[in-house]
N, C-alpha and C positions, 0 to 999 in steps of 0.2 A: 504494500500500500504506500502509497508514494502520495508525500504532505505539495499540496498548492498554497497554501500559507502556512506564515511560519509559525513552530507551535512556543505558545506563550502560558500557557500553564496544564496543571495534572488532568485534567477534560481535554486537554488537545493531544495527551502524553496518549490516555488510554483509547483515545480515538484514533491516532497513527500506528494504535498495536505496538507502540511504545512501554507499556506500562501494564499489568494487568489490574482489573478493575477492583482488585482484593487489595490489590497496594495503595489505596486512593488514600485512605487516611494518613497512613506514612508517610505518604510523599507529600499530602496538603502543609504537613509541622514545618517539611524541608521547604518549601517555599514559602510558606509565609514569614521563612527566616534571610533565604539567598533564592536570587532572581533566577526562574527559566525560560532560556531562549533556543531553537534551535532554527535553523533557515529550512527551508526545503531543500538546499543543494546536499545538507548534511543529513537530515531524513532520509535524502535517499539514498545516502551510503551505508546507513543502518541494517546492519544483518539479521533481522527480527528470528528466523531460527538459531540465532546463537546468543547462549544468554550471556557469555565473555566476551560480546563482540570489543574490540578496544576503540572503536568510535563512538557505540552507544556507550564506553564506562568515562568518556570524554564532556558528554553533553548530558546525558540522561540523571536525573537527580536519583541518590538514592539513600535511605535511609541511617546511613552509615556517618553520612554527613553531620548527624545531628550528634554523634560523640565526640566529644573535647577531651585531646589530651592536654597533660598539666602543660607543656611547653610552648603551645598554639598559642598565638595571639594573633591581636584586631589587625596590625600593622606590624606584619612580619618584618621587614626589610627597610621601616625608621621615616616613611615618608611622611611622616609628621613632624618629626623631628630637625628637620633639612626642607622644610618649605617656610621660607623667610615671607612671601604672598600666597595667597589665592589662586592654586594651581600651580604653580612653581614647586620642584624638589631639587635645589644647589646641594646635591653628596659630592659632587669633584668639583673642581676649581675649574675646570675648562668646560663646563655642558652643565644643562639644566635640561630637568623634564616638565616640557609642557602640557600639561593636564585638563584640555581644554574642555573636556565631552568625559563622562560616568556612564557612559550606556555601551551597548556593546550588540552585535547581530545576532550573538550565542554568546552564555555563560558558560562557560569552564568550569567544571566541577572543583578543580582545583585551585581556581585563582587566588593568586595572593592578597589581591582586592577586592576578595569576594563581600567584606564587609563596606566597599566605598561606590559600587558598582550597582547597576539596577536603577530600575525608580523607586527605589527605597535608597538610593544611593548619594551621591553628592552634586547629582544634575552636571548642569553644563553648566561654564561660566556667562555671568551676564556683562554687558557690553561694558561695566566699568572697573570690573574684575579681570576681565580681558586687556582693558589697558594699562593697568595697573601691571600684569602679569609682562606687558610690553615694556613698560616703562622700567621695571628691572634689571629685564635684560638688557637692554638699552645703555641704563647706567652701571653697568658691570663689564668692562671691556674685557675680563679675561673669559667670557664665556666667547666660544668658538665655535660650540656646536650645538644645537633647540633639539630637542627628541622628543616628538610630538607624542603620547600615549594616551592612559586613562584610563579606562575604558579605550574603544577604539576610534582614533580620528575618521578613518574612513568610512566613518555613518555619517560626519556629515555633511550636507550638500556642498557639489563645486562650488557656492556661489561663497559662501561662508569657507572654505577649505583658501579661495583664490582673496579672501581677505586676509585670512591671516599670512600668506605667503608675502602678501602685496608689504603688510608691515613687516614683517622680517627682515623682507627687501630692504628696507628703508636703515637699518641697523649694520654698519659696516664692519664690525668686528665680527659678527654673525657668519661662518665661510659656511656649515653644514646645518643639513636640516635632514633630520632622520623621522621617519613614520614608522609606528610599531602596528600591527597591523593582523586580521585574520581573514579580513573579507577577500583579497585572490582568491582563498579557498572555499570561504563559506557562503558567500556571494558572489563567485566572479565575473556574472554578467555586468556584475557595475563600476568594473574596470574598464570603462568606456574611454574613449576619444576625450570630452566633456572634463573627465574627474581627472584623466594622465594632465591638463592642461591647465588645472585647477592647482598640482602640483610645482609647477614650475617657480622658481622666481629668478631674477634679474642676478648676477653674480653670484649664485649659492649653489652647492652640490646639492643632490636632494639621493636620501637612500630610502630605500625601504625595508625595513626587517619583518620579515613575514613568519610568522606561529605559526606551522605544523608540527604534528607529535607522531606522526602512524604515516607508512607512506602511502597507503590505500586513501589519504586526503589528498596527494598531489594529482588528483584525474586529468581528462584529458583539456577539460574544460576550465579547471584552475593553471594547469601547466599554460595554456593560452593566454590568459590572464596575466600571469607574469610574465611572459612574451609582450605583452602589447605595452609591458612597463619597462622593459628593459631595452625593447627595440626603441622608443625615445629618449633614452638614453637615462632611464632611473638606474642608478644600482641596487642590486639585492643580496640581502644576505638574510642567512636564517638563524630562528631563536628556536628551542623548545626544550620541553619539560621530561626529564628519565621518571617516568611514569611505571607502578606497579601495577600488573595487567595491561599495560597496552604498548610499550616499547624497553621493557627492561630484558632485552635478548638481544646481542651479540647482532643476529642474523637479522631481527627488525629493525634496529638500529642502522647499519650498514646497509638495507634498501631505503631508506627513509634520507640519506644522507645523500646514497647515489643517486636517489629522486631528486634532490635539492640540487645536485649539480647538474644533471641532465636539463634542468629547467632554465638553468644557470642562474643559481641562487646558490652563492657562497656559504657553506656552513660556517656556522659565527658561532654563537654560544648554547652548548646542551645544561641547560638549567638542575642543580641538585635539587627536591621538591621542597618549595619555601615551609616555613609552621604555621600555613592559614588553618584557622579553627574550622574542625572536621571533615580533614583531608589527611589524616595520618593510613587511611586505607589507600593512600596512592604511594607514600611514601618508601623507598628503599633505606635500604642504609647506605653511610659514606665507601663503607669496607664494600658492598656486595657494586656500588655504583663504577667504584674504582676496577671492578674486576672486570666488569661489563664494557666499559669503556679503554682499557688495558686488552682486551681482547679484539677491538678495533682496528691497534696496529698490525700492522701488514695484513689484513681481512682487507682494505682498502684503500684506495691513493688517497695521496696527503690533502688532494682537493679536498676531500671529503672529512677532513679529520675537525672538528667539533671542539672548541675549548669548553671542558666539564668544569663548570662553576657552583660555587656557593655565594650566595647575598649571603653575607656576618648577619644576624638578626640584631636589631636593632639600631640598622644604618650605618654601618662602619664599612659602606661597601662589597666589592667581589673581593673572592680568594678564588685562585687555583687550586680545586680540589687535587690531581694530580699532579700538581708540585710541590714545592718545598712549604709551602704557606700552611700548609695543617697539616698534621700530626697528631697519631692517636695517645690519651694519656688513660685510658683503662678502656673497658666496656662496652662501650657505643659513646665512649666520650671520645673529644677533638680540645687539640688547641687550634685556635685559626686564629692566623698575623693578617691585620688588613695593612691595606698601601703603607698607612702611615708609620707600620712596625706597632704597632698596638695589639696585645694578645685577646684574646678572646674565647672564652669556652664556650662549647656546641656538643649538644643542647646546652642554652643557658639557665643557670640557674632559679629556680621559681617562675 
C-alpha cells in the first residue's frame, strides 16, 4: 500500500499498514511526546512484511521510545549552551549553525533534536529573530562558514531559502554556506530547477550534507536528485547515524557508502548515536562501533571511508572516535579530549 500523502500521525501509521491497530494506544503516548512525519517517497520504501525492516525502525514510532535512560538528555550535544541569539549555535570559532526552521519532512526516530523539533517544537524564526541571527554573524568576522540546519532548511520555500542567501550574500567574511539536509531522499521531487537557484548566492561556496543511514534510501529517484545538485555545481557530502538495526554491519555500511559515492556525495561524517531521550534502543556501543567501522578498511576505497565521530555531550564538540581522542577507562566508560584538550567522561556522569 503505497501512502499519497504524507503520514502525520498513529491513524495515518495504521492506515498505510504501518502500525497495527493493537498498537494505537502505545504509539498515541509516543507522539503526543515527539512528532511523526513520514513523506510518501519513504512509505514506499517501507517493507511492510518485515517487521526489522531498517527504514521502517528509521521513521516509524515505537514504543520503546518512551524509556529514559539515566544519561539521555533534552540537549544532547550543548546547543543551548553555545547559542549567544535566536537560532544561532557558535561551538567553533570559525562556523555557526543557523537554525532557521524546527520542522522537518520526516522525524527520525533518533534525532538529537527530537525535543526542539515538531510543532510542539521551537517553530521557525520570525522576521526579527532572523535578523538579529544576521546581525551576529555579521559582526563576528571570524565566522567563515553559516551551516544552515534545525530541523530541515529544505522545507522551506525558494522564495524564503533565496532570502536568506541574498543576506549572506551581503556579509563578506561569510566564504561557505553549508545545508544539512534529508529531502534528496525523502522528497526528491523538490529538488527542482526553482529551489537549486534559491541556493545560490553571489561569492559563496554552497555545500550540501545530505542524511542517509541505509543504502536502500539512495533510489533511483533520490540518486537524481542529487545529480541535479551537483550538476550546478553544489557540493555534496554525507552525514549519518551507526544505527542499531539498520546499518550496524560491516557489509550495510560499505553499500550505503558506495551508494554515497556512486551518487557523488563524499562521505563526510558517520555519527556515534547522540543521548537523545528514548533512543538508547538505536544505540551501539563505542567498543562494538569501533569494530564495525575498523572493518571498513580495505572492504572499500578510501573514497568511501567515513570519519566515525562523537559530539562530547554537553557541547564541547567532535572527537575522533577512532583516534587518539578517546580512550576507554573501564566498562563502557571513555575519556574523550575535545579540540580544546579538555577531558571529558562518556557516559557523563548523572
Amino acid at each position: 500500500m503505497n501512502a499519497v500523502k504524507p503520514i502525520k500521525s498513529v491513524d495515518d501509521l495504521v492506515k498505510a499498514g504501518l502500525a497495527a491497530p493493537s498498537d494505537r494506544a502505545r504509539l498515541e503516548a509516543v507522539a503526543a511526546r515527539y512528532a511523526i512525519a513520514l513523506t510518501p517517497a519513504i512509505s514506499k520504501l517501507i517493507d511492510r512484511a518485515d517487521p526489522d525492516d531498517p527504514i521502517a525502525r528509521q521513521f516509524v514510532p515505537d514504543a520503546a521510545e518512551l524509556t529514559i535512560a539515566p544519561e539521555e538528555r533534552a540537549d544532547p550535544i550543548g546547543d543551548h549552551a553555545h547559542s549567544p541569539v535566536e537560532g544561532i549555535v557558535h561551538r567553533y570559532p570559525d562556523r555557526v549553525l543557523l537554525k532557521a526552521v524546527h520542522v522537518c519532512p520526516v522525524y527520525c526516530r533518533f534525532c538529537f533534536r527530537r525535543e526542539m523539533v515538531g510543532p510542539q517544537g521551537l517553530g521557525t524564526l520570525d522576521a526579527a529573530a532572523m535578523q538579529a541571527a544576521f546581525d551576529y554573524i555579521s559582526g563576528h568576522e571570524e565566522i567563515w562558514e553559516v551551516i544552515l540546519t534545525g530541523g530541515d532548511p529544505l522545507v522551506l520555500s525558494p522564495r524564503r531559502l533565496h532570502e536568506i542567501m541574498e543576506a549572506l550574500a551581503g556579509i563578506a567574511h561569510v566564504k561557505i554556506i553549508r545545508f544539512h539536509t534529508r529531502v534528496p531522499v525523502v522528497d526528491p521531487e523538490k529538488i527542482d530547477a526553482v529551489l537549486i537557484a534559491a541556493l545560490k548566492a553571489s561569492g559563496k561556496t554552497v555545500y550540501v550534507a545530505l542524511h542517509a543511514n541505509h543504502p536502500r534510501e539512495l533510489t533511483p529517484e533520490a540518486r537524481a536528485a542529487c545529480g541535479r545538485l551537483v550538476d550546478a555545481g553544489i557540493a555534496m557530502v554525507s552525514q549519518s547515524v551507526l544505527l542499531k538495526g539498520v546499518n550496524d554491519d560491516p557489509d550495510v555500511l560499505a553499500m550505503l557508502m558506495r551508494a554515497f559515492v556512486e551518487t557523488r556525495v563524499k562521505p563526510y561524517y558517520l555519527h556515534h548515536p547522540d543521548l537523545a531521550p528514548g533512543t538508547s534502543h538505536f544505540r551501539v556501543t563505542i567498543e562494538e562501533g569501533q569494530k564495525i567501522v575498523a572493518a571498513l578498511r580495505g572492504r572499500i576505497s578510501g573514497l568511501c571511508q567515513p570519519a566515525y565521530i562523537l559530539d562530547i555531550p554537553g557541547g564541547h564538540g567532535k572527537a575522533v572516535i577512532n583516534g587518539s581522542a578517546i580512550r576507554a577507562t573501564g566498562e563502557g566508560c571513555y575519556s574523550v579530549t575535545d579540540y580544546r584538550g579538555g577531558e571529558h567522561s562518556y557516559p557523563p556522569a548523572g
